[in-house]
C-alpha positions in Angstrom: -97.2 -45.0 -186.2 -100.5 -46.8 -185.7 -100.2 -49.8 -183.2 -102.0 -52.3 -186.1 -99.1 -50.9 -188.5 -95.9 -51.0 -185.9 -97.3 -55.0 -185.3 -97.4 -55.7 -188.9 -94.0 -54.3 -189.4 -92.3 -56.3 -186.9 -94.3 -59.4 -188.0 -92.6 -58.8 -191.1 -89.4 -58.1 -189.8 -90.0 -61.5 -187.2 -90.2 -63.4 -190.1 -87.6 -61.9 -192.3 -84.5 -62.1 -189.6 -84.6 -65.7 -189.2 -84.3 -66.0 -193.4 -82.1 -63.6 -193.6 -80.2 -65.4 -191.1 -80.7 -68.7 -192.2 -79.4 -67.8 -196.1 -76.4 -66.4 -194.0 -75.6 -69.4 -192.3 -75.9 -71.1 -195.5 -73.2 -68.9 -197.6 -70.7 -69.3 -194.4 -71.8 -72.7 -193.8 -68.3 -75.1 -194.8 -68.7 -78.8 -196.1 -67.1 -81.9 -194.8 -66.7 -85.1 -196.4 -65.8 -87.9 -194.6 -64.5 -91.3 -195.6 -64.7 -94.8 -194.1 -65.7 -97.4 -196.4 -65.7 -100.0 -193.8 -67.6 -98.1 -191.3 -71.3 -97.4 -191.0 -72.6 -94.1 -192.5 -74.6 -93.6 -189.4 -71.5 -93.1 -186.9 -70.2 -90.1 -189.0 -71.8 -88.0 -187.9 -72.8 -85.9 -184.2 -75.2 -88.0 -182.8 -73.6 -91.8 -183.2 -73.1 -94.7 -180.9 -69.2 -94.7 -181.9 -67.0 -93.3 -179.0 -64.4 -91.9 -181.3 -66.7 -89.8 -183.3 -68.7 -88.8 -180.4 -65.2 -87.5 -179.5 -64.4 -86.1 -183.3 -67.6 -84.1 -183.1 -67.3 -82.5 -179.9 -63.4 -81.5 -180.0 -65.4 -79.6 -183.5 -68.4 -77.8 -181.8 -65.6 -77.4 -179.0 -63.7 -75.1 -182.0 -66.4 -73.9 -183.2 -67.8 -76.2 -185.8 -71.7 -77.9 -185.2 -73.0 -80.0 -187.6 -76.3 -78.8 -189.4 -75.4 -75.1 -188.3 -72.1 -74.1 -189.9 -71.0 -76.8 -191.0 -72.2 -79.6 -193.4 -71.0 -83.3 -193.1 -71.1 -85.9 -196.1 -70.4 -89.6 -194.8 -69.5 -92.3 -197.5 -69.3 -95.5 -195.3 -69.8 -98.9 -195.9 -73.8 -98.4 -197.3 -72.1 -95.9 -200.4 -69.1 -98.6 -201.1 -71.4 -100.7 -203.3 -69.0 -99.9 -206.6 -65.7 -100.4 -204.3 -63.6 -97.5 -202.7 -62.0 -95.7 -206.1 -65.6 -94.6 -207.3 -66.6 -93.8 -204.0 -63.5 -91.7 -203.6 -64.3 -90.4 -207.2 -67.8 -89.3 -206.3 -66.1 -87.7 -203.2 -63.8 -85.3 -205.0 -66.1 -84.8 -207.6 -68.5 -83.4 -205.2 -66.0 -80.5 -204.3 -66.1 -80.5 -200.4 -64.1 -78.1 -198.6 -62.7 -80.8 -196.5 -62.1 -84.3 -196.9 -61.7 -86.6 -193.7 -59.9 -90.3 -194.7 -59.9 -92.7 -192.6 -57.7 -96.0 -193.1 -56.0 -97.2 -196.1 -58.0 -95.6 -198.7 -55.9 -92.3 -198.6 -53.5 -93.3 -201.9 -56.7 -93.3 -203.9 -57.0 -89.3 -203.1 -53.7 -88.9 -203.8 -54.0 -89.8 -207.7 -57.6 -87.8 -207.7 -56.9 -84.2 -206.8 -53.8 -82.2 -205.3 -56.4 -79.4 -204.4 -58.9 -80.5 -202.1 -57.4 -80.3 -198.7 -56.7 -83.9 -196.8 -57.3 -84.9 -193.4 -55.9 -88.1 -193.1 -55.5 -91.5 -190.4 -53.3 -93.6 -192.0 -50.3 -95.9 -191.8 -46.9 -94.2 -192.8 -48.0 -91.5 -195.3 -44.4 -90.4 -196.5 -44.5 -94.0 -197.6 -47.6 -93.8 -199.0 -46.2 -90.5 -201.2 -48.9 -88.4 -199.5 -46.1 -86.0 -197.6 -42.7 -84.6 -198.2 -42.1 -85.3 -194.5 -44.2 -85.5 -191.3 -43.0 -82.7 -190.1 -43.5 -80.8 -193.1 -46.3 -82.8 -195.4 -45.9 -80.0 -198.7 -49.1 -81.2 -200.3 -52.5 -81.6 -200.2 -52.5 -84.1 -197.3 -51.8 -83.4 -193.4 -53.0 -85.4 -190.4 -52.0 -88.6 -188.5 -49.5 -91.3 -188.8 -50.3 -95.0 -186.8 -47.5 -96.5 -188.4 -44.4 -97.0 -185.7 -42.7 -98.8 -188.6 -41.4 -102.4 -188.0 -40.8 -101.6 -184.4 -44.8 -102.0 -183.5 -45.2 -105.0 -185.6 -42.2 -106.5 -183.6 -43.1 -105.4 -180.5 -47.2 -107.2 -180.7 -45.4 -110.3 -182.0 -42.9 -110.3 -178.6 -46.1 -109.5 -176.4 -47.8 -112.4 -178.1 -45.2 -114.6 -178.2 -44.7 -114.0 -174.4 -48.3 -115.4 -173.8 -48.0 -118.5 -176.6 -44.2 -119.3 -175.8 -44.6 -122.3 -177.9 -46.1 -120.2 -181.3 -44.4 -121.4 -184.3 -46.9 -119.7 -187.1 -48.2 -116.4 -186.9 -51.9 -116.1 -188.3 -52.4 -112.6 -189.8 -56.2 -111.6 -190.1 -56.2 -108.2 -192.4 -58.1 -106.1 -194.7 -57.1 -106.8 -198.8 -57.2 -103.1 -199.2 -54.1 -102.0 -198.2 -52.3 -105.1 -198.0 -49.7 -104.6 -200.4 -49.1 -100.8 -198.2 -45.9 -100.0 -196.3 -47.5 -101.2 -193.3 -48.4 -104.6 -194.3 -45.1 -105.1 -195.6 -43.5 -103.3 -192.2 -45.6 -106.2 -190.3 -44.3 -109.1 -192.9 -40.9 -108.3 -192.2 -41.3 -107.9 -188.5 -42.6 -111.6 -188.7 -39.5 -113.0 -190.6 -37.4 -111.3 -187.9 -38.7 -113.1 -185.7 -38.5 -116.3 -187.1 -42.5 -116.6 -187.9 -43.9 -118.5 -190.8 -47.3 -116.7 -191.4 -50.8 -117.9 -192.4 -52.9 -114.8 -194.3 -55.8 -114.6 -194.3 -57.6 -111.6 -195.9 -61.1 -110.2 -195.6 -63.0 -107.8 -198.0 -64.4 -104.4 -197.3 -68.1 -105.0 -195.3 -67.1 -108.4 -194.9 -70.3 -110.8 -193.2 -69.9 -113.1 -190.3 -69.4 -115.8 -192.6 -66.5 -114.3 -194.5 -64.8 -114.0 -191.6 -65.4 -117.5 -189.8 -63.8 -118.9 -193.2 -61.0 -116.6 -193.0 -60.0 -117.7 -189.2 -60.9 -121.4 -190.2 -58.3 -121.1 -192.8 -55.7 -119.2 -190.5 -56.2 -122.5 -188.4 -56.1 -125.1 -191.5 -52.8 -123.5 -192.0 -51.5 -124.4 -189.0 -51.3 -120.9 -187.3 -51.3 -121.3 -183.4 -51.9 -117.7 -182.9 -53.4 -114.5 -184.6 -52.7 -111.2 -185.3 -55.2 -108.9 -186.6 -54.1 -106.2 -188.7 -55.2 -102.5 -187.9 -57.6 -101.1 -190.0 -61.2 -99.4 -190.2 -62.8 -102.7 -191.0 -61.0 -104.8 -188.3 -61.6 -102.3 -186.0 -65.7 -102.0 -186.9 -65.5 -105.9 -186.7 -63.2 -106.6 -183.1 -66.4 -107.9 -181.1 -66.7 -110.2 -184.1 -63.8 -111.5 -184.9 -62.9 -111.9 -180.9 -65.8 -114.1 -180.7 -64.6 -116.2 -183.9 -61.0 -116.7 -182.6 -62.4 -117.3 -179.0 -64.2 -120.4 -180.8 -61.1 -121.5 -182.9 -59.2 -121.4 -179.4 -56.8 -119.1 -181.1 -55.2 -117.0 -179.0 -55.1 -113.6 -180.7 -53.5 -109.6 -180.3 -55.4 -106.8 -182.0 -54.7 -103.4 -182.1 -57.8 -102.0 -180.1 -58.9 -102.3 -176.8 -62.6 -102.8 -177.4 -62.0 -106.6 -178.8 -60.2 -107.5 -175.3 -62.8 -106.0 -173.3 -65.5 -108.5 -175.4 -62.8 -111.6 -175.0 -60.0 -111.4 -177.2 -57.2 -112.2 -175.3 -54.4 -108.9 -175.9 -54.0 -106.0 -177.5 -51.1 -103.4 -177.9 -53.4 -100.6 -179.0 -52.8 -96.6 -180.2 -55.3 -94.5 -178.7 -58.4 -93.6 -181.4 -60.4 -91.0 -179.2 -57.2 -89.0 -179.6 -56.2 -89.5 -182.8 -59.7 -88.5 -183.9 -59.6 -85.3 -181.8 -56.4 -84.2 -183.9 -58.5 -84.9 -187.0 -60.8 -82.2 -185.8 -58.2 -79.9 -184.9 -56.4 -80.0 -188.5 -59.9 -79.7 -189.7 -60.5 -76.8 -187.8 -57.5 -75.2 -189.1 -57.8 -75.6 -192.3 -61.4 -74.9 -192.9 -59.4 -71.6 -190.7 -57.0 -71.0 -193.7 -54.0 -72.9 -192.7 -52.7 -74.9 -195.6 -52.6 -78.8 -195.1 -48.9 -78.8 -196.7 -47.6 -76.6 -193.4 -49.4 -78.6 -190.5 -47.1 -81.1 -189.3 -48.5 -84.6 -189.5 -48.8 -86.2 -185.7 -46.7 -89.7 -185.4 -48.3 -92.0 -182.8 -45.7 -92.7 -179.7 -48.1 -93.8 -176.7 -49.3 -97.3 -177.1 -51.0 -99.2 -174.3 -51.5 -102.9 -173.5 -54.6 -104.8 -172.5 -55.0 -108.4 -171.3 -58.0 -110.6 -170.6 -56.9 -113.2 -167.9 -60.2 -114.7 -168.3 -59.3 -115.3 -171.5 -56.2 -116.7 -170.9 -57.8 -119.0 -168.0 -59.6 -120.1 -170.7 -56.9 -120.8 -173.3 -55.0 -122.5 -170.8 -52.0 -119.9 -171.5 -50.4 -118.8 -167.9 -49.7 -114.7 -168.0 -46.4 -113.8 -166.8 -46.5 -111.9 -163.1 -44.2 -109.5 -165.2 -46.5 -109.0 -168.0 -50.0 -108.4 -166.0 -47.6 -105.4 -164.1 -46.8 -104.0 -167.4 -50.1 -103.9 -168.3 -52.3 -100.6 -168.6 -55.5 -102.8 -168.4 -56.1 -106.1 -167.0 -59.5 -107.5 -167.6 -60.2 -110.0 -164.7 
């Protein structure tokens, strides 16, 4: 072989491997969809400023799984949700992903949409929700995480707040409509009647502004609330700096259910780990895009559950922290 003909050859060659390769990547390449409505299309994906996707990504290149190589990730967050969370859902399932990631309360909409597609949910109780047989054997389309402890973690934030504002005598509950009428709202509701609590609600809409909110904790205090709780979700999550701020200014002293609002002010939280749950996500995920059916992976119930207090915040407030309390704490913000 001439050297002019053996260099045009593996020219040619040069140039066909990396098609070749790249069409092959592209039939064994798997599609994602993921679902936040509340949450910024920009942090779901790899390269995001959010911690717990940063850690959803890398538990998936960890197993295998990089974005824009093998596998293809379609966010719907808060910039698709313009028609509401059904039609956004609807598009979702239309689209025939391989996967679909939910995140929050949106879940029951997928469950009137499609049996078929497989689920990978973070929700409150999904046997509740009829998503799963059991946790421990879901049956269906749906697998993933439960964050619902039922009425024992609604009681246990109102005695950790209560401990802090001995003298609260009406709860202020700061949630997302969405959802409200779900097993866990109504878990929380009769965790406050337990304990004696009138409550003031006060809900907020999907992508809700500043504003929205500051009229929502104006009217938790018009109400006569003389202490907050803010129920978990997506959007109240995406929002803590916010509303931590808005209830620092109402003099409200409020528990959330995250640790990041405490470590911008907010006085407490009793908070379920995210980074981990997220990593679970990614491992279901990995299994099923594997083979495994959703129905036969057990569905992980949150147990571990850490509290945070701001003494700062407290100083301010003029609340005094029980000796007892600050030991119990996992983090105390000085």
């Amino acid at each position: 072989m001439r050297r002019r003909d053996f260099i045009s050859l593996f020219g040619g060659a040069a140039v066909a491997w990396p098609l070749a390769a790249a069409a092959q990547q592209s039939v064994n390449s798997k599609r994602l969809a993921i679902f936040s409505p509340s949450e910024p299309s920009a942090d779901l994906h790899e390269h995001t400023d959010s911690k717990k996707y940063r850690a959803f990504f890398a538990e998936l290149r960890r197993l295998g799984w990089i974005e824009g190589h093998n596998l293809k990730v379609e966010s719907y967050g808060r910039e698709q949700n313009a028609s509401g969370p059904e039609a956004l859902a609807t598009e979702i399932v239309r689209s025939n992903p391989d996967v679909i990631h939910v995140v929050g309360p949106g879940a029951v909409i997928f469950k009137k949409l499609t049996s078929r597609i497989p689920i990978v949910v973070i929700t409150s109780d999904p046997v509740k929700q009829g998503l799963a047989e059991s946790l421990a054997h879901p049956g269906g389309n749906f697998t993933g995480a439960s964050i619902d402890a039922g009425l024992s973690i609604h009681g246990k934030r109102i005695a950790l707040l209560r401990e802090l504002v001995p003298t609260m005598s009406k709860l202020g509950c700061l949630a997302l409509r969405f959802g409200w009428n779900g097993p866990s709202a109504g878990a929380f509701r009769t965790a406050a009647e337990t304990a004696g609590l009138p409550l003031a609600v006060s809900l907020v809409e999907f992508g809700a502004s500043e504003a929205d909110y500051r009229a929502a904790i104006e009217s938790i205090s018009r109400e006569g609330a003389n202490a907050v709780m803010v129920v978990d979700s997506p959007e109240t999550h995406q929002k803590g700096t916010l509303i931590a701020k808005l209830v620092g200014e109402a003099k409200l002293p409020a528990i959330f259910t995250n640790v990041e609002p405490v470590e911008a002010g907010g006085l407490m939280a009793y908070s379920f780990d995210l980074i981990e749950l997220h990593k679970r996500a990614a491992n279901n995920i990995d299994a099923i895009l594997r083979g495994a059916k959703p129905g036969d992976i057990p569905i992980y119930q949150v147990t571990n559950f850490e509290l945070s207090i701001n003494l700062k915040t407290a100083k301010q407030l003029g609340l005094s922290v029980p000796p007892a309390l600050v030991a119990s704490a996992d983090k105390v913000i000085e």
